[in-house]
N, C-alpha and C positions, 0 to 999 in steps of 0.2 A: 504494500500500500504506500503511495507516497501523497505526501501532503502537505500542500502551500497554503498558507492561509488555508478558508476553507473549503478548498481543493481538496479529495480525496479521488483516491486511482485505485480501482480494485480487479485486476487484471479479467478478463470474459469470463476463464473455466472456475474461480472462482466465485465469481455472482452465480455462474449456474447452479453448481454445487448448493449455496447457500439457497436460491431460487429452489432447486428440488426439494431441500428438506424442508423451507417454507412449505412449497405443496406439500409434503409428509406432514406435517403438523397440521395444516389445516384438515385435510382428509381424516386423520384420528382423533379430529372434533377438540385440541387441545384449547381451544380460542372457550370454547366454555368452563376450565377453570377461574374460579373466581377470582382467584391470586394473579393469575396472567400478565406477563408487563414485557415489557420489549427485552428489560436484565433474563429474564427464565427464556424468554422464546432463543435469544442468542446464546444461554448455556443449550438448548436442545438442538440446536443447528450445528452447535461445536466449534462459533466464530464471535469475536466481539462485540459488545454492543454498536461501537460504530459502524462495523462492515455490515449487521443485522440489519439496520438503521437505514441506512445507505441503500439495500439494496430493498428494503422494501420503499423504500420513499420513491427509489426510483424505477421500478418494475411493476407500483401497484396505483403509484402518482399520488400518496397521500404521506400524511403522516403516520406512526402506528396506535397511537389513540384511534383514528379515524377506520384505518386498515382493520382494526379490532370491533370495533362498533359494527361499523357494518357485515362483518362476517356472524356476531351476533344477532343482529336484525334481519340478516337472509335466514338463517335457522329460525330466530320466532317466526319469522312471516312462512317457512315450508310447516313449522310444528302447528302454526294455526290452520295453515290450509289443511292438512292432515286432520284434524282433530273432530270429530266426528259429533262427540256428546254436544246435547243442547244446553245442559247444566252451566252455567257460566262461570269462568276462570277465574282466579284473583289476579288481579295484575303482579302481585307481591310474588306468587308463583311463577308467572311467566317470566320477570327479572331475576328469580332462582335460577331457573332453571336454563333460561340463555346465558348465565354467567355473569350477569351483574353481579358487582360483590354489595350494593346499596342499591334499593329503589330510587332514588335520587339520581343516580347514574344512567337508572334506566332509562327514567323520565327525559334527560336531559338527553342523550344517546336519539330518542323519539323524538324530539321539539326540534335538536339541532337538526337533525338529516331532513325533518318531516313536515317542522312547523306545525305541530299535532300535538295533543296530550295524548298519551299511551291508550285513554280508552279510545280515542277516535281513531286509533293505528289499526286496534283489535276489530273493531266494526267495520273497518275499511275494509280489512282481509278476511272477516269471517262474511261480510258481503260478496265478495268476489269469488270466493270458494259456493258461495248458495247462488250464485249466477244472477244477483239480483245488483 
């Protein structure tokens, strides 16, 4: 890695490398630990927080707060189209269970991407799943 100011150089075959076990990680669903943070994701890749960093800011174009968020919010929104019972969810649940470590998180994760409060996320997707 070389690095000028905030220049960083991370030769091809390793962004790849680090890029596959990103997808490794995501595939084995690790983004809903609730502890999750870019320090754990870059001990499970087996590379620095900065080459972590680096190569998802620039292969996914966010940051990894963001990178994170959303990969939680594609799982609620598949786990709600799934969800079958008419009985209603607690939202307190569904930021469980997406890996929110705080409903507050959740919330905030929903209003930022969505401009929505969580239950208007849920109605939005359990309308589109009932085709109405």
């Amino acid at each position: 890695m070389k690095e000028e100011s905030n220049l960083i150089y991370i030769s091809p075959s390793t962004q790849e490398i680090i890029e596959r076990r990103i997808q490794a990680w995501i595939e084995n669903r690790s983004y809903l630990d609730h502890n999750c943070s870019i320090d754990k994701l870059s001990r499970e890749v087996g590379y620095n927080r900065k080459f972590t960093s680096y190569v998802v800011n620039r292969t996914r174009g966010c940051s990894f707060p963001i990178f994170l968020n959303s990969l939680r919010l594609s799982f609620l929104e598949n786990f709600l189209l799934e969800y079958t019972e008419e009985e209603p969810i607690k939202l307190t649940y569904l930021a469980y269970i997406s890996g929110f470590s705080t409903y507050g998180k959740f919330a905030s994760a929903i209003r930022d991407r969505l401009g929505v409060p969580p239950s208007t996320f849920v109605k939005m997707v359990r309308n589109r799943s009932l085709g109405i």
